[in-house]
C-alpha positions, 0 to 999 in steps of 0.5 A: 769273138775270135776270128776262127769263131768268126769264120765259122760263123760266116761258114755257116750262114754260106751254108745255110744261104746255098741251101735255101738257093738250091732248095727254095730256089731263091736268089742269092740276095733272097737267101741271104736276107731270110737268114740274116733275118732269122732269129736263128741268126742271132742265135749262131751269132751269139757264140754262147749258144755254140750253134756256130759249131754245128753244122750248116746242114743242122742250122739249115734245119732249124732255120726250116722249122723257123721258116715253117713255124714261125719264130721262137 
């Protein structure tokens, strides 16, 4: 993994931990646990997948359905 795939991969787990602070209210510690929890995390993580392109707010998405639904 380069460090640009790095970065954006960092990126979008910021993004994706703002959106469950402001939209689930919670804590920051929270937040960040439920995404590196998710198996939407590995999946951005694995840079097969290109998930780390997309956007923070499409991630976020399909963490939502994650959260809903339960895991793939």
């Amino acid at each position: 993994m380069t460090e640009q795939q790095q970065f954006l991969i960092d990126a979008v787990v910021e993004g994706m931990a703002v959106r469950l602070v402001e939209d689930e209210s919670l804590p920051v510690v929270d937040a960040l646990a439920t995404v590196y929890g998710s198996t939407l995390y590995d999946k951005v993580n694995d840079v097969e997948t290109g998930l780390y392109y997309q956007s923070a707010c499409y991630n976020y998405n399909l963490l939502k359905q994650e959260l809903d639904y339960g895991k793939p």
